[in-house]
KENU-315116 format. One record per atom (N, C-alpha, C): residue number from 1; residue in one letter; x, y, z; atom name. Coordinates in pm, 1 decimal, m for minus. Each point is the difference from the previous one (the first is absolute). Example, Ala and Ser with C-alpha at 12.3 -4.5 7.8 and 13.67 -1.06 7.14 Angstrom:
ATOM    i  aa         x         y         z  at
ATOM    1   A    1319.0    m569.0     780.0   N
ATOM    1   A     m89.0     119.0       0.0  CA
ATOM    1   A      90.0     120.0       0.0   C
ATOM    2   S     m35.0     105.0     m72.0   N
ATOM    2   S      82.0     119.0       6.0  CA
ATOM    2   S     m77.0     109.0      73.0   C
END
This chain:
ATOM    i  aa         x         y         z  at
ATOM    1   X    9466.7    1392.2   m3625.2   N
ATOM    1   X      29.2      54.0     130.8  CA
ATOM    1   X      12.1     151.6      m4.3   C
ATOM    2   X       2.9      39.9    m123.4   N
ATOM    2   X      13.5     149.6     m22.2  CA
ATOM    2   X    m104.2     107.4      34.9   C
ATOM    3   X    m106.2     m87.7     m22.6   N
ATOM    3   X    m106.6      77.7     m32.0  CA
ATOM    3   X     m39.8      19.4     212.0   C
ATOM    4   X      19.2    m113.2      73.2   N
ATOM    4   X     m19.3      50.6     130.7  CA
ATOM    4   X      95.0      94.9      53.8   C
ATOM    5   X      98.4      35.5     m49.8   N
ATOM    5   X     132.3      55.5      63.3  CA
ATOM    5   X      12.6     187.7     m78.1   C
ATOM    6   X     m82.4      26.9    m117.9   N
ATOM    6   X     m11.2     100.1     m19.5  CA
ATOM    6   X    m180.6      47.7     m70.5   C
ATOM    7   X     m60.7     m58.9      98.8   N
ATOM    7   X    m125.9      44.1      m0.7  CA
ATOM    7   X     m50.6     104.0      96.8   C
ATOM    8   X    m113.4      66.9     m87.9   N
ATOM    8   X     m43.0     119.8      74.6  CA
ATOM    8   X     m21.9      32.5     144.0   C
ATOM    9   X      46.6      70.5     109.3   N
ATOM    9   X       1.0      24.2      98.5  CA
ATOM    9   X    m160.3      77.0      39.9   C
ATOM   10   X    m111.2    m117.9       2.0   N
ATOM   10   X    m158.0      55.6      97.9  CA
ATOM   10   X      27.1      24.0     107.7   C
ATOM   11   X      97.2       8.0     116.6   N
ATOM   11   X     m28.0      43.7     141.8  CA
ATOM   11   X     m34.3     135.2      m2.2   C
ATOM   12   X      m3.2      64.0     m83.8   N
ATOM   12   X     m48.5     171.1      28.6  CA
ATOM   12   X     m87.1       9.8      21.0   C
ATOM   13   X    m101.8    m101.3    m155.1   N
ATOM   13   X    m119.4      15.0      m0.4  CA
ATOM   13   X     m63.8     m70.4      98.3   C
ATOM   14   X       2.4     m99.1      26.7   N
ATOM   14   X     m16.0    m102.7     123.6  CA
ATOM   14   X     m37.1     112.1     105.7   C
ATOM   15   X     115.5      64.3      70.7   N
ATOM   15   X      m2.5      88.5     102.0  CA
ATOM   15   X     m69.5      73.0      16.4   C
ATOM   16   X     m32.3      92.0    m116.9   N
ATOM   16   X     m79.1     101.5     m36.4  CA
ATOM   16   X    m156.4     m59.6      m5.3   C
ATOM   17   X     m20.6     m95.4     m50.8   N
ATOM   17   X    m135.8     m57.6      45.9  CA
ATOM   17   X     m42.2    m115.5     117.6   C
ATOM   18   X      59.8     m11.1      27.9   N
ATOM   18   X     m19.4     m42.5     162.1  CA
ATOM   18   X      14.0     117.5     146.0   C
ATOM   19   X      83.8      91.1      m5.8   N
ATOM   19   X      28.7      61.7     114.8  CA
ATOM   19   X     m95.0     151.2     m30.0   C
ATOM   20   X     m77.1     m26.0    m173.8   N
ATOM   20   X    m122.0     147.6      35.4  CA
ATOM   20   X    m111.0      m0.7     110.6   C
ATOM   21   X      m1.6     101.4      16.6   N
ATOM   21   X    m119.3     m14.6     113.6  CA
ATOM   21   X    m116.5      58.8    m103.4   C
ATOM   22   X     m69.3    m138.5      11.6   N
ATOM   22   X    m136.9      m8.5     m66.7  CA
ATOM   22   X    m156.2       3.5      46.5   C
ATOM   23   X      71.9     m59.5     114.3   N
ATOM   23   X    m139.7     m43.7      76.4  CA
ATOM   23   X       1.8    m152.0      m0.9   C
ATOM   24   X      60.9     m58.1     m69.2   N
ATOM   24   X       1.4    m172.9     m13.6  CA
ATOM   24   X      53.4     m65.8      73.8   C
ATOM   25   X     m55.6    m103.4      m2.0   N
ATOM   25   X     131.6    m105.0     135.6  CA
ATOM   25   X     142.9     m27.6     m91.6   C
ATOM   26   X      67.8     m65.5      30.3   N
ATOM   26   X     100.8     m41.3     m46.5  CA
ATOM   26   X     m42.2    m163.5    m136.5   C
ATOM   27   X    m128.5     m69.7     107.4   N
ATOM   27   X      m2.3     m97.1    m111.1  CA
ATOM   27   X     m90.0      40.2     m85.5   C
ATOM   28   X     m46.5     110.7      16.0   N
ATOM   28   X     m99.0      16.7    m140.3  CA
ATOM   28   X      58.4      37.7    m111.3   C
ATOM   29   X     144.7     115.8     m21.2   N
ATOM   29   X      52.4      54.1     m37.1  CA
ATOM   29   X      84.9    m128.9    m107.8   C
ATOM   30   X      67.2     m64.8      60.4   N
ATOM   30   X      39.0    m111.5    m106.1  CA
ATOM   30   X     m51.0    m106.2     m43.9   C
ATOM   31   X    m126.4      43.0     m29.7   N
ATOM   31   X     m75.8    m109.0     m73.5  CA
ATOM   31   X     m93.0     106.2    m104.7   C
ATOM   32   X     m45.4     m60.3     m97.8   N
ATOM   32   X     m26.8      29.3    m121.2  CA
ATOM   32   X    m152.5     137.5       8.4   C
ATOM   33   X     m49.1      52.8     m35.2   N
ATOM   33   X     m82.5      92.8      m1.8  CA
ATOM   33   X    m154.7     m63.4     m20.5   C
ATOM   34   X      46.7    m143.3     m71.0   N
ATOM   34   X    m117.8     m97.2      22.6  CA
ATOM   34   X     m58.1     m75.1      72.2   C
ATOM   35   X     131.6     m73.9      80.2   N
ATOM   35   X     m36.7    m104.8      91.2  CA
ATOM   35   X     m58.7       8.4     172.5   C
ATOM   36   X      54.8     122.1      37.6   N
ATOM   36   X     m96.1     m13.0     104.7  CA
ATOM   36   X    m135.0      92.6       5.6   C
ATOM   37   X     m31.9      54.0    m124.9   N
ATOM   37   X    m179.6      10.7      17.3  CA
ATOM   37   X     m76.5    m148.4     m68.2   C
ATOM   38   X      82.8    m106.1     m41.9   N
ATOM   38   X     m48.0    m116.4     m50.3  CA
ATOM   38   X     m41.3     m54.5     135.0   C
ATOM   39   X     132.5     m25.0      79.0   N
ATOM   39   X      24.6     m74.5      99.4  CA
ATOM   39   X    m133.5      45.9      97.4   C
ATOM   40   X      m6.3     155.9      69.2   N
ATOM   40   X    m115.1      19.7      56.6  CA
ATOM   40   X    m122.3     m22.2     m55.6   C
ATOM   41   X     m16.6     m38.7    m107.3   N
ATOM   41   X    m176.0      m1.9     m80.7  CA
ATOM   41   X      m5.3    m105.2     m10.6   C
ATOM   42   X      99.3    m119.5       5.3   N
ATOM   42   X       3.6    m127.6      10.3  CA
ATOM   42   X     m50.0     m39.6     127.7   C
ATOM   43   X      67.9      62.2     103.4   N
ATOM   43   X      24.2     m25.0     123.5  CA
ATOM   43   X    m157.1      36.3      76.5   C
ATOM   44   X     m53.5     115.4     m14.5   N
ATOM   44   X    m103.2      76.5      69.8  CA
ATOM   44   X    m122.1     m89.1     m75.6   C
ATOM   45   X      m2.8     m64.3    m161.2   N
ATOM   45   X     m90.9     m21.6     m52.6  CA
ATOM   45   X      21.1    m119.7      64.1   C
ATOM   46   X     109.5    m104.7      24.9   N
ATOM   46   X     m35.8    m131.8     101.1  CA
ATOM   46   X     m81.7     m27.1      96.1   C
ATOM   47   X      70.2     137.8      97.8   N
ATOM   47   X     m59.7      16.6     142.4  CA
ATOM   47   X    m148.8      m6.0     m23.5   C
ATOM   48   X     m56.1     107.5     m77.6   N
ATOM   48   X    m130.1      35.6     m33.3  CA
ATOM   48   X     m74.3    m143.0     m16.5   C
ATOM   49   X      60.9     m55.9    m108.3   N
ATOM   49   X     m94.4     m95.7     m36.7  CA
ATOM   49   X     m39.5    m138.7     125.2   C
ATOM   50   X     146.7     m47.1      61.8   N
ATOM   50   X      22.7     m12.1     134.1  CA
ATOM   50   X    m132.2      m8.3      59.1   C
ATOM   51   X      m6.4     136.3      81.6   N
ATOM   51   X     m63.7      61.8      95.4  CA
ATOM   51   X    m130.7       7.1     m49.5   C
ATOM   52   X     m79.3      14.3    m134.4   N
ATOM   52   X     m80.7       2.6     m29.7  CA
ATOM   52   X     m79.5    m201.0      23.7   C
ATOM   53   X      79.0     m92.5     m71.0   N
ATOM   53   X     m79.5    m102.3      m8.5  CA
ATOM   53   X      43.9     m68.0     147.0   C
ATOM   54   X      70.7      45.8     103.9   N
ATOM   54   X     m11.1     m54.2     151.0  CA
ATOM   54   X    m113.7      56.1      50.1   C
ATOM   55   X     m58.7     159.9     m16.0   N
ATOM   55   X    m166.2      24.0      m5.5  CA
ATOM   55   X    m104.9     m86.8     m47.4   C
ATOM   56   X      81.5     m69.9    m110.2   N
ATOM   56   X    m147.8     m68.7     m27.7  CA
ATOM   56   X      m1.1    m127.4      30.2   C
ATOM   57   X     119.0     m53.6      67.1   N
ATOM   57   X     m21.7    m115.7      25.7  CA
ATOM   57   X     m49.4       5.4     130.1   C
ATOM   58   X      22.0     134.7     104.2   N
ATOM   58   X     m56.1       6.1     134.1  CA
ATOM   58   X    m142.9     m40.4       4.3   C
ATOM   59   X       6.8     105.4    m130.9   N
ATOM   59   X    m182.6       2.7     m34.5  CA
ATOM   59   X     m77.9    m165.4     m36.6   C
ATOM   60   X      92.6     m79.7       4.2   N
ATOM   60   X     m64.3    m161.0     m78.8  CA
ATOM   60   X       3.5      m2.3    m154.7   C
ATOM   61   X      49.6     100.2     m91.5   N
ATOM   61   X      24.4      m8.7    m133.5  CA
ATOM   61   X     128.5     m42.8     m53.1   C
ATOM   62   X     m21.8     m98.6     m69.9   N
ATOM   62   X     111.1     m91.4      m5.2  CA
ATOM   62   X      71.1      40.6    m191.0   C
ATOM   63   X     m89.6      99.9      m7.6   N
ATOM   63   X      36.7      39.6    m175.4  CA
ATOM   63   X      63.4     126.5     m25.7   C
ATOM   64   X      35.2      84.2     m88.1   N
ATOM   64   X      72.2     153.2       0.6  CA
ATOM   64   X    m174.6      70.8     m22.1   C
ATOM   65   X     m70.5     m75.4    m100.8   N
ATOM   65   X    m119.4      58.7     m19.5  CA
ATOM   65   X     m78.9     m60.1      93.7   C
ATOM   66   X    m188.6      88.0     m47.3   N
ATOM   66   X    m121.6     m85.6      57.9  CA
ATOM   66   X      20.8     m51.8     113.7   C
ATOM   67   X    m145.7     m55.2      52.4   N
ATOM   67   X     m34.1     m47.2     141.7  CA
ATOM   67   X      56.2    m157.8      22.7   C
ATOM   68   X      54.3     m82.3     m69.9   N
ATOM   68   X     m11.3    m159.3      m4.8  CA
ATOM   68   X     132.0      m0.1     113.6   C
END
């Protein structure tokens, strides 16, 4: 029980990186430096692929490749 009752005090740092003015939203800022350019390249490469094979099914192509 010790160890919660005289452990290091982060609200400074906390503060200090949430309330900079960065240019960031608030939820980008507490999440990792990795995960949301994953999340968008995940996300945009879905859409893409998406939007690409509903073209080809408009078109009567029922495959990612070729005419069949």
């Amino acid at each position: 029980m010790a160890g919660w009752v005289y452990r290091q005090n982060n609200v400074p740092h906390y503060q200090r990186q949430f309330q900079k003015h960065d240019g960031l939203r608030l939820w980008e800022k507490g999440r990792g430096n990795w995960m949301i350019p994953a999340y968008k390249a995940i996300l945009f490469t879905s859409i893409s692929a998406s939007m690409y094979m509903m073209g080809r099914l408009v078109l009567g192509h029922k495959t990612w490749f070729g005419k069949n």
